[in-house]
C-alpha positions as CSV (number, residue, x, y, z in Angstrom):
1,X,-86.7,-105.4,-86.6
2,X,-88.7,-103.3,-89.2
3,X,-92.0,-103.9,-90.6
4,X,-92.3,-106.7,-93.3
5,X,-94.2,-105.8,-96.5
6,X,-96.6,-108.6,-97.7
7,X,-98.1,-106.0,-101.1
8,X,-98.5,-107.7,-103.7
9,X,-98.0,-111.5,-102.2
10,X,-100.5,-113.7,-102.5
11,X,-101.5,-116.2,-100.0
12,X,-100.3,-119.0,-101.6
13,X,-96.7,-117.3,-101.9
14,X,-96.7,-116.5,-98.7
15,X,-97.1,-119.6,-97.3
16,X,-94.2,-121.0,-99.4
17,X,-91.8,-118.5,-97.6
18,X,-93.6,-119.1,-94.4
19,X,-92.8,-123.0,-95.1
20,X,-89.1,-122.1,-96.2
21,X,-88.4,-120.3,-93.1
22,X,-90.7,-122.1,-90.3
23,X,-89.6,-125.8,-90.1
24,X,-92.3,-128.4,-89.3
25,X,-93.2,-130.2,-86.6
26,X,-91.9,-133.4,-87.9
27,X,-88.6,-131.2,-89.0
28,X,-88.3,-130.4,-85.7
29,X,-88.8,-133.7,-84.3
30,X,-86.3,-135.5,-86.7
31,X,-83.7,-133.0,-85.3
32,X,-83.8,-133.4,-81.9
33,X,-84.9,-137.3,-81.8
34,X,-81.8,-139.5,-83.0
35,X,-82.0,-142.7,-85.5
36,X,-79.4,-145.2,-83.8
37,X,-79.2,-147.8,-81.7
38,X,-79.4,-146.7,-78.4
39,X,-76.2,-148.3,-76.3
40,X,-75.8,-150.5,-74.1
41,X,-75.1,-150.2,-70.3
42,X,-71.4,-149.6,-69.2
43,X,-69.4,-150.6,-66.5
44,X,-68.3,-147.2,-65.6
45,X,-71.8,-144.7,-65.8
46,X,-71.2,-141.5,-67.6
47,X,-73.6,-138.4,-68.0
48,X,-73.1,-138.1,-72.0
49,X,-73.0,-135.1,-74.1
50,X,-75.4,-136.3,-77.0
51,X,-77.6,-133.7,-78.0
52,X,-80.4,-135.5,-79.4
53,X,-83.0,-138.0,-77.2
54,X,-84.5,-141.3,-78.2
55,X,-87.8,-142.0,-79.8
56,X,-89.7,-143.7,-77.5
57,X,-90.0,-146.8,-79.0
58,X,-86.1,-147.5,-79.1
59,X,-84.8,-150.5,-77.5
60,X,-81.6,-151.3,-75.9
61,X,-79.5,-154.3,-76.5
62,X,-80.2,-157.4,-74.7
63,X,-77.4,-158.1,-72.3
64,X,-78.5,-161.5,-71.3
65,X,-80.1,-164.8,-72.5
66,X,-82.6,-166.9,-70.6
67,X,-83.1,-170.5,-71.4
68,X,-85.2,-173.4,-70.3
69,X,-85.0,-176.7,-70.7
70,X,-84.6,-179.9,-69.9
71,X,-81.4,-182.3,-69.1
72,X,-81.5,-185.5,-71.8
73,X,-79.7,-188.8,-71.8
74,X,-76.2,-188.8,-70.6
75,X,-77.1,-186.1,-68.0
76,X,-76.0,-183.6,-70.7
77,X,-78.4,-180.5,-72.2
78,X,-77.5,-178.3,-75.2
79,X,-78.5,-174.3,-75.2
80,X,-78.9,-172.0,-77.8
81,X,-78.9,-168.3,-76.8
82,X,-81.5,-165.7,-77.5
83,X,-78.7,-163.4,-78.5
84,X,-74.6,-163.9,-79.4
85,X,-71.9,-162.8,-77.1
86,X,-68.4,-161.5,-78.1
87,X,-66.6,-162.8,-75.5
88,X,-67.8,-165.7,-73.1
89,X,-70.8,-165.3,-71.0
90,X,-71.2,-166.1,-67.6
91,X,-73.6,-168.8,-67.6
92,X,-75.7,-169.0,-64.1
93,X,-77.5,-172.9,-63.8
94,X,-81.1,-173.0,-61.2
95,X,-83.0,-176.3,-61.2
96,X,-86.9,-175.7,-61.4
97,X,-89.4,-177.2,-60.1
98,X,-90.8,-180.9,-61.9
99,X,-93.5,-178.4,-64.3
100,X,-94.0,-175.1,-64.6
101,X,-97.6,-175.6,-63.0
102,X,-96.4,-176.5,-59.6
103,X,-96.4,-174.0,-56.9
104,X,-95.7,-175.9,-53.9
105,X,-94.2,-179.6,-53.2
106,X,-96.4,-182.3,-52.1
107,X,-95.7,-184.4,-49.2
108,X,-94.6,-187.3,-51.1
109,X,-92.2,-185.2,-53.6
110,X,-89.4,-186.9,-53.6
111,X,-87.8,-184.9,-56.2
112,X,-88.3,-181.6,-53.3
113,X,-86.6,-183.8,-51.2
114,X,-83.9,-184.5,-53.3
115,X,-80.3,-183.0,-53.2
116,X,-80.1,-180.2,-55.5
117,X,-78.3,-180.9,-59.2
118,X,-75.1,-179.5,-59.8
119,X,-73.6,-178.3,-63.3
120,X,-70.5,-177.7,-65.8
121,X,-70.6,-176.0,-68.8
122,X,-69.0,-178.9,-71.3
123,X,-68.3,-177.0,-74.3
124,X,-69.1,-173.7,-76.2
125,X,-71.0,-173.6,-79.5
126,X,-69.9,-170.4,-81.6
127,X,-71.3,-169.5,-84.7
128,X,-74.3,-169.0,-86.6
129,X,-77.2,-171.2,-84.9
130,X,-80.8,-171.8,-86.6
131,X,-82.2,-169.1,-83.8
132,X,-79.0,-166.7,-84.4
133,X,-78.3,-167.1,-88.3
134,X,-76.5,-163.3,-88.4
135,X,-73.8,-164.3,-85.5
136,X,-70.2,-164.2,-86.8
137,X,-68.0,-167.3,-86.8
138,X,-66.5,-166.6,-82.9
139,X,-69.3,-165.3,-81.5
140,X,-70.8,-167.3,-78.5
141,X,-74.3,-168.7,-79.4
142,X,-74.5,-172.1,-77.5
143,X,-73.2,-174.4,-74.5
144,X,-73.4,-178.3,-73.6
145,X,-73.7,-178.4,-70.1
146,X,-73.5,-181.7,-67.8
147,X,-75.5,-182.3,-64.6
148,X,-75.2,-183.9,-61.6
149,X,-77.3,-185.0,-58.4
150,X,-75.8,-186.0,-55.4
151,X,-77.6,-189.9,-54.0
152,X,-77.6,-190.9,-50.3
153,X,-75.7,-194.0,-50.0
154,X,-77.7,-197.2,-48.7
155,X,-77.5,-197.5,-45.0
156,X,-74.5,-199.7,-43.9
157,X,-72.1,-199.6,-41.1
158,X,-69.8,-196.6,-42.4
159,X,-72.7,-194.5,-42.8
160,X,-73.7,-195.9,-39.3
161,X,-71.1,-194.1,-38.5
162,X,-70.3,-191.3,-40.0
163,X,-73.9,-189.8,-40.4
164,X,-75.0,-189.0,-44.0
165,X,-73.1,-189.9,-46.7
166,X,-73.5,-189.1,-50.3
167,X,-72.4,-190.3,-53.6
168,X,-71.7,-186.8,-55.2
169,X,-71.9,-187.9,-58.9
170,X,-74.6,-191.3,-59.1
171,X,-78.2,-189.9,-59.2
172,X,-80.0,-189.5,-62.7
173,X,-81.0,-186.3,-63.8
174,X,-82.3,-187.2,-67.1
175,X,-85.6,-184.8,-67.4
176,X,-84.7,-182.5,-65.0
177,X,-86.5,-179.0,-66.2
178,X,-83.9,-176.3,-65.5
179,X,-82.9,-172.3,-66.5
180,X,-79.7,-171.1,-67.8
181,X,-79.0,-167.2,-67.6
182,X,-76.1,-166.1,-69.9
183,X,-74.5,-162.7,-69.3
184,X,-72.2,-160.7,-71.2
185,X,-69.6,-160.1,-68.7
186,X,-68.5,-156.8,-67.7
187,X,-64.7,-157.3,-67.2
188,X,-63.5,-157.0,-71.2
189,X,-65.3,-154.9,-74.0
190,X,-67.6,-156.1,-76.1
């Protein structure tokens, strides 16, 4: 390239071409940086071909929803999601502990000692919920589930005899604390 004549510019002029020519930092930054919302995982990985990165404070969409609670009378709980699900979650059910405060079981805990509690997701609730006002109509946002705790049957012959038996279904559960993971399942789109 030749030599560029600046006669007869002022500064001020040059630095309007200068500006027209050389983009800015934030120019630069907006080009290069997209503005969406970044995707969420896949089943199948793929490298991409996007040629613009993500501004470091992007977030990606939640894929789960993490809820605890407590079960009420009837042995029955009701959940609302922290997010909406196209198509129906898997729903994973863990008994906690009697508080959030206890680390280990005493010696007398019964409730330790206990058979485990068992559950069923009852029913779904779709639809806008006070926590998820924007879901549509068929969108997941809720389940009833019920819960059950296995009781040792009272020492009688029969049990004489056949060891430890339990009534699958009698034991009250009614304040049991518990945590329900919803996932968006990977098998269907969405």
């Amino acid at each position: 390239m030749g030599e560029v004549s600046t006669t007869g510019l002022t500064e001020e002029r040059l630095r309007d071409i200068l500006a027209a020519v050389v983009p800015t930092p934030a120019a630069v930054a907006n080009a290069l940086l997209g503005n969406s919302t970044p995707r969420s995982e896949a089943v199948t990985p793929a490298a991409g071909g996007a040629q613009v990165a993500s501004r470091d404070d992007h977030r990606h969409p939640r894929l789960t929803s993490t809820t605890v609670g407590s079960i009420t009378t009837g042995n029955t709980a009701t959940i609302l999601f922290t997010r909406a699900f196209t198509n129906e979650p898997g729903i994973d059910y863990q008994e906690l502990p009697p508080s959030a405060d206890t680390v280990t079981p005493t010696a007398n805990d019964t409730a330790a000692a206990a058979q485990p509690t068992n559950s069923r997701v009852l029913a779904w609730t779709k639809g806008p919920t006070a926590t998820l006002p924007d879901a549509a109509a068929t969108d997941y946002t809720g389940c009833t589930v019920r819960v059950w705790k296995a009781q040792t049957i009272p020492t009688n012959l029969v049990t004489l005899l056949l060891g430890g038996v339990f009534n699958l279904f009698a034991a009250s559960v009614v304040g049991t604390r518990f945590s329900i993971i919803a996932v968006a399942r990977s098998d269907v789109p969405g």
